[in-house]
C-alpha positions as CSV (number, residue, x, y, z in Angstrom):
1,X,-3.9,99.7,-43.4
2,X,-0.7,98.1,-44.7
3,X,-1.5,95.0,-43.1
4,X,-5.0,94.9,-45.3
5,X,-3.1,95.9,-48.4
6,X,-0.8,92.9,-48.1
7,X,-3.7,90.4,-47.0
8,X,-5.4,91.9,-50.6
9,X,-2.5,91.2,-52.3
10,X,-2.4,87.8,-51.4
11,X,-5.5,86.8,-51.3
12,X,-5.7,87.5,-55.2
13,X,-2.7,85.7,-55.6
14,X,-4.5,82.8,-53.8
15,X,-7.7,83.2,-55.6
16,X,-8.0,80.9,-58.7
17,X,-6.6,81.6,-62.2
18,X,-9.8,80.1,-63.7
19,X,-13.8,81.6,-64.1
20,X,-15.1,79.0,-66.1
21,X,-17.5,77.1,-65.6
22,X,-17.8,73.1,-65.0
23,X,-21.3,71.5,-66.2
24,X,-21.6,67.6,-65.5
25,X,-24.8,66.3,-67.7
26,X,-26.2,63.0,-69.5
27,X,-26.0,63.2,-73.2
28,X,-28.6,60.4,-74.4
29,X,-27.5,58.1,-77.0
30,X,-30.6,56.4,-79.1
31,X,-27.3,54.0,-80.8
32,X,-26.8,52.5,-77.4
33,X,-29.9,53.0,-75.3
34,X,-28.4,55.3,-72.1
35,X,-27.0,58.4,-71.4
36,X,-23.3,58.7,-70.5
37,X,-22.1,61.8,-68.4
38,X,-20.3,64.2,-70.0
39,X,-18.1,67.7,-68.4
40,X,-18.4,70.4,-70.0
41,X,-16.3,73.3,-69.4
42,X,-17.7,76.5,-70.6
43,X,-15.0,79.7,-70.8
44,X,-15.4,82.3,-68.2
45,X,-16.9,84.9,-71.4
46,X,-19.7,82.3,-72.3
47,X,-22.4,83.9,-69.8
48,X,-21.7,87.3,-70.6
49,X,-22.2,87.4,-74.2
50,X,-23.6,85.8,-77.3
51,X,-20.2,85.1,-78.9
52,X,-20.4,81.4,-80.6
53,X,-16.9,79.5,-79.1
54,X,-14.7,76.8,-81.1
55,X,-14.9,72.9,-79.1
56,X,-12.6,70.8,-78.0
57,X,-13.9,67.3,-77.5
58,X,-11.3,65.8,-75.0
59,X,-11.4,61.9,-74.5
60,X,-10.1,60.0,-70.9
61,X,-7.9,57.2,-71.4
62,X,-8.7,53.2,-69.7
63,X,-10.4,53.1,-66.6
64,X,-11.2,56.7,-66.9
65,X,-14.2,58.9,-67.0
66,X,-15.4,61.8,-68.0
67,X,-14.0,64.0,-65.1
68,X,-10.5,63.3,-64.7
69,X,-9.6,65.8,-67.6
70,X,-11.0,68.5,-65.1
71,X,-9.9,66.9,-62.0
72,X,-6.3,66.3,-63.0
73,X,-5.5,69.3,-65.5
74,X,-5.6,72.8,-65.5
75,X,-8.1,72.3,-68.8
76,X,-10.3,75.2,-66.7
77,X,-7.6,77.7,-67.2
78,X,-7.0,76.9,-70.8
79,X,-10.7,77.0,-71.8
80,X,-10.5,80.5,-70.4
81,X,-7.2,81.7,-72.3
82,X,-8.0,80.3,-75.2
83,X,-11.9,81.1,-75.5
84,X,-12.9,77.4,-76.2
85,X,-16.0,75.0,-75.1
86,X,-14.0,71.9,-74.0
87,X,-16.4,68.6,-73.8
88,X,-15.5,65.9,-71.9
89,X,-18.2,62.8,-72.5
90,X,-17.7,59.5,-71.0
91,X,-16.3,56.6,-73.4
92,X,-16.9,53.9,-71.2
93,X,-14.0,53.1,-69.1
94,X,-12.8,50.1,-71.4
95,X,-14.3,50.0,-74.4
96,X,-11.4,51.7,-76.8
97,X,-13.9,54.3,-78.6
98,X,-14.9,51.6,-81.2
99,X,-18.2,50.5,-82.6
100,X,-17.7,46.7,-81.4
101,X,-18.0,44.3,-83.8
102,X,-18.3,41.5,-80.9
103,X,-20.6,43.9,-78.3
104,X,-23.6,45.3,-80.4
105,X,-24.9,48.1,-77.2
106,X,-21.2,49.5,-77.5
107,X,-21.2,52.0,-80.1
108,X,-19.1,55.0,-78.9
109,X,-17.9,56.1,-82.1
110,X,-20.9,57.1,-83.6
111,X,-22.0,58.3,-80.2
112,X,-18.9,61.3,-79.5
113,X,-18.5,61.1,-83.6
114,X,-22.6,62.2,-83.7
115,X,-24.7,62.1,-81.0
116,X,-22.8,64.3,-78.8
117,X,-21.7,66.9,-81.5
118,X,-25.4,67.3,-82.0
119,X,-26.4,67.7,-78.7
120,X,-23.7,70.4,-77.9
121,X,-24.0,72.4,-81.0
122,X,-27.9,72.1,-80.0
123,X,-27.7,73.1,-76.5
124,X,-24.6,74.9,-76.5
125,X,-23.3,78.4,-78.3
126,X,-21.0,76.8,-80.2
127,X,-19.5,77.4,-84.0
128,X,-21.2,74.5,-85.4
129,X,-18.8,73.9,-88.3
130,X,-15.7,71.6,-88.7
131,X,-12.7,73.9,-88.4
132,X,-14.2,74.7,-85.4
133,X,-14.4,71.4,-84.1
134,X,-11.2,69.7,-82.6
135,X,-10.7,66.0,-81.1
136,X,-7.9,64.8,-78.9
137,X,-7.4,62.0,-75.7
138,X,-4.7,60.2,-73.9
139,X,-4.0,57.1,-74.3
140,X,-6.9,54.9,-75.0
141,X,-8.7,58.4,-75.9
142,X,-5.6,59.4,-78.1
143,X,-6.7,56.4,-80.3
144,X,-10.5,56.8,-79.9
145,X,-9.4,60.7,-80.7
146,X,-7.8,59.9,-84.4
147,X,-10.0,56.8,-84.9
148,X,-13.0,59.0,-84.7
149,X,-11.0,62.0,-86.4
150,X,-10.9,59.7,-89.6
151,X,-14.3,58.4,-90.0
152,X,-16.1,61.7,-88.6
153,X,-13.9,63.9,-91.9
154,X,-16.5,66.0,-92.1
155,X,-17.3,67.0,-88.4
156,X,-13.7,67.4,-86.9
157,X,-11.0,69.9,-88.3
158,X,-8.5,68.9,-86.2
159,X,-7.4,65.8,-84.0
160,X,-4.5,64.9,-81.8
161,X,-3.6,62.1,-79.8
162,X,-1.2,62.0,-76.3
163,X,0.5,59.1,-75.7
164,X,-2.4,56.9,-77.5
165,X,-2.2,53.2,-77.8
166,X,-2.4,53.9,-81.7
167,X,-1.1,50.5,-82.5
168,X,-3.5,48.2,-80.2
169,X,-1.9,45.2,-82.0
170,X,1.0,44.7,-79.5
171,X,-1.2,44.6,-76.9
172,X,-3.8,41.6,-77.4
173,X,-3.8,40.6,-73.9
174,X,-4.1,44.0,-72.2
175,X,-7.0,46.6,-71.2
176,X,-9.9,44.5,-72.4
177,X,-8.8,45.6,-75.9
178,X,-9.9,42.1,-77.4
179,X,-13.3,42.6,-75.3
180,X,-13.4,45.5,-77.6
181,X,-12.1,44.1,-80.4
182,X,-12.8,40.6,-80.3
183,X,-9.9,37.6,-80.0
184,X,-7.1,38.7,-81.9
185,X,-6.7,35.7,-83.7
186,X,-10.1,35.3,-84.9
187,X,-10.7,38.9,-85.6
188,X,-7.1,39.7,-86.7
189,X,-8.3,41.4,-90.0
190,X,-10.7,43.8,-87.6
191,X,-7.4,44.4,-85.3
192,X,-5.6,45.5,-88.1
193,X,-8.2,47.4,-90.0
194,X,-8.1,49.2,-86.4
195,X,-4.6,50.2,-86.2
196,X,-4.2,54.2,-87.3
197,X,-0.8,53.6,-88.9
198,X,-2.7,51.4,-91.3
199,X,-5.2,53.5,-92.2
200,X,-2.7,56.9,-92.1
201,X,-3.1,57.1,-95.7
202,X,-7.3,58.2,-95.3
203,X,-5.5,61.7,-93.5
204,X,-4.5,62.7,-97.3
205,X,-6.8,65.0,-98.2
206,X,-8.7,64.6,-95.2
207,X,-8.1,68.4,-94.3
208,X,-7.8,67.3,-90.5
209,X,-4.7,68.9,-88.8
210,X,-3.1,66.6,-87.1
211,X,-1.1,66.6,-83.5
212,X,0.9,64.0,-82.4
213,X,2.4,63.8,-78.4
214,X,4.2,60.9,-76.7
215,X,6.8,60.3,-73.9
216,X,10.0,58.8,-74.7
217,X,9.9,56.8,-71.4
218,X,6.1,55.6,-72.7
219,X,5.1,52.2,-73.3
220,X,3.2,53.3,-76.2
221,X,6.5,55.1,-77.9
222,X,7.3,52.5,-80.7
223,X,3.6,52.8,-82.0
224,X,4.1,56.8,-82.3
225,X,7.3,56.4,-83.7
226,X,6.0,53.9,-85.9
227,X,3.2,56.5,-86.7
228,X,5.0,59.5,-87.0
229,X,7.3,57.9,-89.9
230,X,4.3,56.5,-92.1
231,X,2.9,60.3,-91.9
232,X,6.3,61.5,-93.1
233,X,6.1,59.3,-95.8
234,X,3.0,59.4,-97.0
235,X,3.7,63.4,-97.1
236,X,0.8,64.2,-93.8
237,X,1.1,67.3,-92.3
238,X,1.4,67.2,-88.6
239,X,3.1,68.2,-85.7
240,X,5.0,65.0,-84.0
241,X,6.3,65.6,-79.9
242,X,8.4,63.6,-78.5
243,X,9.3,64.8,-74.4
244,X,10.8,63.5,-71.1
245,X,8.1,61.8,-69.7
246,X,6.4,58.5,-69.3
247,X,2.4,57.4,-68.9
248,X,0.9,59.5,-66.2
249,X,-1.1,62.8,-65.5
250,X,2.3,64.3,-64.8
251,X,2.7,64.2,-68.9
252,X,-0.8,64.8,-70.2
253,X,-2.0,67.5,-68.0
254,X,2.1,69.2,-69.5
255,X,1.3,68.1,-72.8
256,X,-2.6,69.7,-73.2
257,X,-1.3,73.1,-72.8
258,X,0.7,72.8,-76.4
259,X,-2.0,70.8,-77.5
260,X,-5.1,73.0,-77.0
261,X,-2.5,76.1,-78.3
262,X,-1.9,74.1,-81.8
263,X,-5.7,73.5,-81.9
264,X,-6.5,77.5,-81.2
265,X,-3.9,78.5,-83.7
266,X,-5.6,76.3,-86.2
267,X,-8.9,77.6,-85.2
268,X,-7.7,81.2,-85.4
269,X,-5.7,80.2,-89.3
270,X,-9.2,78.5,-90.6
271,X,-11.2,81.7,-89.5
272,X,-8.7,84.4,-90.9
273,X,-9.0,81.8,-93.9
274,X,-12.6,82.7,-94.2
275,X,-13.5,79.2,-93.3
């Protein structure tokens, strides 16, 4: 009988922290005439209930899709202790969350900025209001996240951004950015309309909290740093991280857990606002 006991006992320490549950589905977008994949975790309370849940739209970074969030994170556990619908959609493994000006069937800025809110807060129970509504990626996502963030105002509450290639300038050779962007000499006045620390100034009054996460052994440092002191500057709230770390899952899946807690805390302060 002991025996049992103990095999209980460690069995539920086994068993997995998480109940929630992963949904992988197309989200058509008329814009660009297909239907990416998205993943969709819904909290472990979602079936049980009609309680409407705050979302988290969570962008992958180059080369990505829209399952390594859930493959390579614990995202499943903190969609559960948090009490939030987390959407993963697919931003096309290369194409830097832009609407191209150089490839007209890649528009995936109006498609996560629009198309997929609508489909979620359609088909999903989900507080269909913007300080509801957060934004955040790695990497190429963490620019695609703020990018988005700024011309989507009035959909997105909050934003943040883990070691995102904020400054894509630097980089004119690297990640297909110019097949993105177009050539950086010819389209230079498009590559630095695209840079966030140049348009930092639009997050004044933009009423878009704002969270900020990089490695100091990161490539993409400088550009944060860079970032971080034009916010200061031009008097933006938001919280800046620097940690040990450099560009790897190692960091992000660390960093999400403070991200997803600032965006909850923010989602819990809007509510209590009566917002």
């Amino acid at each position: 009988m002991l025996r049992l006991g103990l095999l209980v006992s460690v069995l539920a320490v086994l068993a997995p922290a998480t109940a929630s549950e992963t949904v992988r589905l197309p989200i058509p977008s008329a814009a660009m005439k297909k239907a990416p994949y998205a993943t969709l975790i819904l909290p472990d309370d979602y079936r049980k209930g009609d309680t409407r849940y705050p979302t988290l739209y969570l962008l992958h970074g180059w080369a990505g899709n829209d399952t390594d969030w859930a493959a390579k994170s614990s995202v499943g556990e903190l969609a559960d202790t948090y009490h939030m619908i987390i959407v993963m959609p697919d931003g096309g493994h290369d194409k830097w969350y832009v609407d191209s000006p150089v490839s007209p069937d890649d528009k995936y800025a109006s498609y996560i900025g629009k198309e997929v809110v609508a489909f979620v807060d359609q088909r999903y129970r989900t507080l269909a209001h913007k300080h509801a509504r957060a934004i955040s990626g790695l990497s190429m996502g963490g620019f695609g996240a703020l990018h988005i963030a700024l011309d989507h105002a009035d959909t997105f509450g909050a934003a943040g951004s883990i070691s995102g290639g904020v400054d894509p300038r630097p980089f004119p050779d690297s990640w297909n950015i110019a097949g993105a962007f177009g050539d950086p000499l010819r389209n230079a006045e498009y590559w630095n309309a695209q840079a966030i620390i140049n348009n930092a100034q639009r997050f004044n009054g933009a009423g878009i909290a704002l969270a900020i996460d990089c490695g100091v052994d990161d490539f993409f440092m400088p550009g944060n740093r860079a970032l971080h002191q034009r916010l200061l500057e031009l008097k933006v709230a938001h919280d800046y991280t620097e940690r040990p770390g450099g560009h790897n899952w190692d960091y992000w899946a660390n960093a999400i857990k403070y991200q997803i807690l600032y965006f909850s805390t923010k989602f819990k302060d809007d509510k209590n606002a009566g917002r």
